[in-house]
N, C-alpha and C positions, 0 to 999 in steps of 0.2 A: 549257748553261743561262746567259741573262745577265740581265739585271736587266729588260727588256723584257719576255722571256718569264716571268716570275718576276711582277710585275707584273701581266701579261695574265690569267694561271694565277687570280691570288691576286684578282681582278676575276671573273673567271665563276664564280670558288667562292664568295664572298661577297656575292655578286648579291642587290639586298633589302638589304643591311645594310651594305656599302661598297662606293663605287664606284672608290675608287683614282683619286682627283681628280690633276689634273698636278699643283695646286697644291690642297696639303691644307689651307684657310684654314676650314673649317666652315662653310660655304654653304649647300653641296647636302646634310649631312644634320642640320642645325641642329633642333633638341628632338627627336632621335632619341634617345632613352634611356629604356629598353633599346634598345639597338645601338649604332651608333658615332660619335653626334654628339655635339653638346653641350646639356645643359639648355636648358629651355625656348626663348627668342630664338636661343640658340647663342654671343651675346655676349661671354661668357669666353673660349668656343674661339676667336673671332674676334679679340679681345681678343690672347689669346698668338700669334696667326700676323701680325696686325697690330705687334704691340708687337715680337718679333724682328724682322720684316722690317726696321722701322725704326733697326735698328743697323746702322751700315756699317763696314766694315774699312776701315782706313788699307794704302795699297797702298806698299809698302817693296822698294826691289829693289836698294838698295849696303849689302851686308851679305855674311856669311859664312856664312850661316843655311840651307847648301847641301842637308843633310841632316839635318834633324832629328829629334830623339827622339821620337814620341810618347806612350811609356810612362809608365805612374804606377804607386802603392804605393797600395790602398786596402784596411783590414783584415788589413794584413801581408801584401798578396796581389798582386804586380805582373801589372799586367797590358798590355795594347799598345795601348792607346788607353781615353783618360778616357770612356766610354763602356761604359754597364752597362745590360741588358736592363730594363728595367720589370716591374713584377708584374702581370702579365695576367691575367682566371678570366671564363671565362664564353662557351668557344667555341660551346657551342649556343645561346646567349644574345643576346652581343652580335657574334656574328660567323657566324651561320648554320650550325652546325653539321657543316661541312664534314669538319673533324678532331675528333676526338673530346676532351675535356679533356686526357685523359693524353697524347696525340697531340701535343697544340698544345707541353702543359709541355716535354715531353722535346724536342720541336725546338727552342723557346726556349733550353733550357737548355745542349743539348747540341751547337747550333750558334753559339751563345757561346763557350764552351770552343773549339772549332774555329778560331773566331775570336781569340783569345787574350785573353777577356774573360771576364765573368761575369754570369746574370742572377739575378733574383731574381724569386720565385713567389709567386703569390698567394691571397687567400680571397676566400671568396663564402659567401651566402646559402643553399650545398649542398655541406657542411662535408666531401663525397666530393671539392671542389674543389679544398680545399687540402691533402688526404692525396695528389691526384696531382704537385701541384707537390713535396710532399716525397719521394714517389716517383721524382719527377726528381732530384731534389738524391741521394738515395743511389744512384742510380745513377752518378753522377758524381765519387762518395768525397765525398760534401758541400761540392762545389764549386759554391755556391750559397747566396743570402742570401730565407731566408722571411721572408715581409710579412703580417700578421694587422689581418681586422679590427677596431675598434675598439668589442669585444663588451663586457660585462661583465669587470673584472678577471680574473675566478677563471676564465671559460670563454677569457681570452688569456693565462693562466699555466698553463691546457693545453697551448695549442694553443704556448708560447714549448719546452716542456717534452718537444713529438712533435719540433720544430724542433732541439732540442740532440740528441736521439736518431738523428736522421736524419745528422747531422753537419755541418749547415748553419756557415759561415762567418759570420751573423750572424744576428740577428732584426728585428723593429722590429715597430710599427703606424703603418699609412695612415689616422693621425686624421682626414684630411680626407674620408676614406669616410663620415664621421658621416652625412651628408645622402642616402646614394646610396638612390635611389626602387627600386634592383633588392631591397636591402637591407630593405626598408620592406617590399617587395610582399611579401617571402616569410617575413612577419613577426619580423625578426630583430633584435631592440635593441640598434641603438648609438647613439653621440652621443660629445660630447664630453669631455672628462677632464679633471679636475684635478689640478694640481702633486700635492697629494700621490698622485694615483691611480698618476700620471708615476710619479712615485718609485719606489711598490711595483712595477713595470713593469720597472723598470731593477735595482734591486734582487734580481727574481728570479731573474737567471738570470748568470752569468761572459761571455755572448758579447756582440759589443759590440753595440746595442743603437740603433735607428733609428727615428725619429720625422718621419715623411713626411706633408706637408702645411701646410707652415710658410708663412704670405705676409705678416708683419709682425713686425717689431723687435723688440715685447714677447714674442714667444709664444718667438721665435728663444732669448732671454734667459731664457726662465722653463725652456725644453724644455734648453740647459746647464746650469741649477740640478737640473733633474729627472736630471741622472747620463747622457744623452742623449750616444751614439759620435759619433751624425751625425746630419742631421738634411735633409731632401732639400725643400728651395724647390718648393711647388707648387701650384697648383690643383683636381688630380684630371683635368687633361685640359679644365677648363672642364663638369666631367659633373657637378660639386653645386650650384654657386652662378651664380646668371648675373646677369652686370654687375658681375664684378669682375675687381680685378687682376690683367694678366699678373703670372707669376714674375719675367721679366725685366723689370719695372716696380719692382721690390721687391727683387731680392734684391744691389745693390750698397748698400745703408741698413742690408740684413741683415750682408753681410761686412763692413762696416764695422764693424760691433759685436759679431762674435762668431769671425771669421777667425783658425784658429788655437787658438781652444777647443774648436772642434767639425768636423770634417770636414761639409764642404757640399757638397750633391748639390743639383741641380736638374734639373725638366725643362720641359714644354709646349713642343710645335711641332719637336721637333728631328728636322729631315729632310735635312739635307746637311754634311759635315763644318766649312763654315765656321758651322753654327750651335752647333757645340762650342767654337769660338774664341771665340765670342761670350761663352755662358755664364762660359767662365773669364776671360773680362777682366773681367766683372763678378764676377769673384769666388766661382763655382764651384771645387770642386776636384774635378769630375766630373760629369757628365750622366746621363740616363735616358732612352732610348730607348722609346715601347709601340708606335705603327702600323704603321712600315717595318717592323719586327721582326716583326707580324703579317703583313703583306705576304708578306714574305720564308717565313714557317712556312707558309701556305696556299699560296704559291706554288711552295714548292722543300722543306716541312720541315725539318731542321736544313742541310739545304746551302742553302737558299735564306736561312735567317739569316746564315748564315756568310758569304751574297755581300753581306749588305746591311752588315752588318757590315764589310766588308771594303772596300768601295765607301764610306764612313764614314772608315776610315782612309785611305784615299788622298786623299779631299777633305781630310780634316784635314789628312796633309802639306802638300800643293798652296799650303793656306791659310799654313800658318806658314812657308813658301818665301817665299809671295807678302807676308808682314807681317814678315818678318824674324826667326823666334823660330827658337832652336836646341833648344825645347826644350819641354813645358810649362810651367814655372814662367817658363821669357822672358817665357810670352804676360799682359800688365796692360791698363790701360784706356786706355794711350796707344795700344795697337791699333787702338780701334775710335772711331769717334763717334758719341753717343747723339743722334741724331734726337727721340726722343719728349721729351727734356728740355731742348733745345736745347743741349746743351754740347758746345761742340769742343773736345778735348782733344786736339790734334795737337801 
């Protein structure tokens, strides 16, 4: 198996719904949603694959930087590359049906692990969705962090409550689901929360506690008042809102103002290991992978995650060879140069 055939596999099985572009920029499946593009124009998606592209690495080669670490600590839990599976639901949904839910979770999950990483699981609109992702997480001794929509309090201090039982290594909600049209169709109420709603959220439960969907400074600040472990910089994929901010537009304004209070995760667009370099010079302390990941489970199930994954950390080495870092924490923002803002910081 290599990443070609893995690829090709994960292209004839999700025929209709993704085409496994060379370059995944949101083109060819723009207001595909339900499936796998992005809202309406596709703008956002475009937005995040435009906005990464436009950081460049500083290419560094009289250094000592022969070998380096790529390992980090997130949740008490080392793992071998700042890089953690996304919370995915919805394989008959948004990706044709190929694998079945419990299918998709468990290769997600369990070809992570393999990978010497971690993914996280997610909900949906067909609440059998997200009992399969916690089905993955126990099978795995709860090596795995659940993601809950942004339901009613009392029905996500359920579902925080299946999540502890299961023995999950965190919880959180994907605030930025508020908008998702899959969500609406299958008439399922969410929307967005207030500080105090946060509170009672974080409150409820001892495991640390994750607030995914952050794209600006205030919410970044209100979401560490709210008792918030981490908090993960994102869009949703560019799948709720169109004509807005990439993550990487936004989230070095964010570390600037909360680095250090709260563990910072982001994602959108990340498809090659130098776009892991990237994040963390801006000031991530970890990434989220969702489409290669799916790639990889339709093409290969948990070995074909495990390859992409793996193909992930090797580019990551490659890159901090190639920019000088002996380590993750080496990698700052003298790495890279922000195009989209015109600053050269070399």
């Amino acid at each position: 198996m290599n990443l070609k055939d893995v690829k090709n596999l994960a292209r004839e099985r999700m025929k209709g719904y993704c085409r496994v572009c060379k370059e995944c920029n949101g083109v060819a499946c723009a207001g595909e949603v339900p499936g796998m593009g992005g809202c309406g124009s596709g703008e956002s998606f475009k937005r995040n694959y435009e906005s990464l592209r436009n950081i460049k690495l500083v290419l560094k080669t009289i250094h000592d930087a022969k070998d380096p670490d790529t390992s980090v600590e997130i949740f008490k839990t080392k793992i071998d590359l700042p890089l953690i599976t996304a919370p995915v639901t919805g394989s008959s949904i948004n990706m044709g049906g190929y694998l079945t839910e419990q299918e998709y979770s468990d290769a997600a999950v369990m070809g992570s692990i393999k990978a010497g990483t971690i993914a996280m699981t997610g909900d949906s609109a067909n609440p059998d969705f997200y009992i399969a992702g916690l089905n993955s997480i126990k099978k795995a001794n709860g090596k795995g962090i659940a993601i809950i929509k942004p339901r009613e309090n009392s029905k996500i201090i359920e579902n925080i409550k299946k999540a502890e039982e299961s023995g999950a290594l965190a919880v959180g909600i994907d605030i930025d689901g508020a908008g998702l049209i899959t969500m609406a169709l299958n008439g399922q109420p969410v929307g967005p929360k207030t500080l105090e709603e946060l509170k009672e959220l974080t409150s409820s439960t001892n495991l640390p506690f994750i607030i995914k969907g952050i794209m600006c400074v205030e919410d970044a600040v209100l979401a560490v008042e709210a008792g918030a472990s981490a908090i993960v910089v994102s869009n949703h994929g560019g799948r709720v809102l169109n004509n807005c901010l990439a993550p990487s537009d936004v989230l070095e304004d964010i570390a600037k103002e909360v680095k250090g209070k709260v563990t910072i995760l982001a994602d959108g667009n990340v498809r090659e290991g130098a776009d892991i370099l990237k994040y963390i010079a801006l000031g991530a302390d970890a990434v989220l992978c969702a489409r290669p990941i799916i790639w990889g489970a339709y093409g290969g199930y948990d070995d074909g995650v495990k390859l992409i994954i793996d193909n992930f950390k090797n580019e990551l080495k490659q890159a901090m060879i190639l920019t000088g870092c002996k380590d993750i924490k080496s990698i700052d923002k003298n790495k890279i140069v922000n195009l989209n803002k015109g600053i050269f910081n070399i």
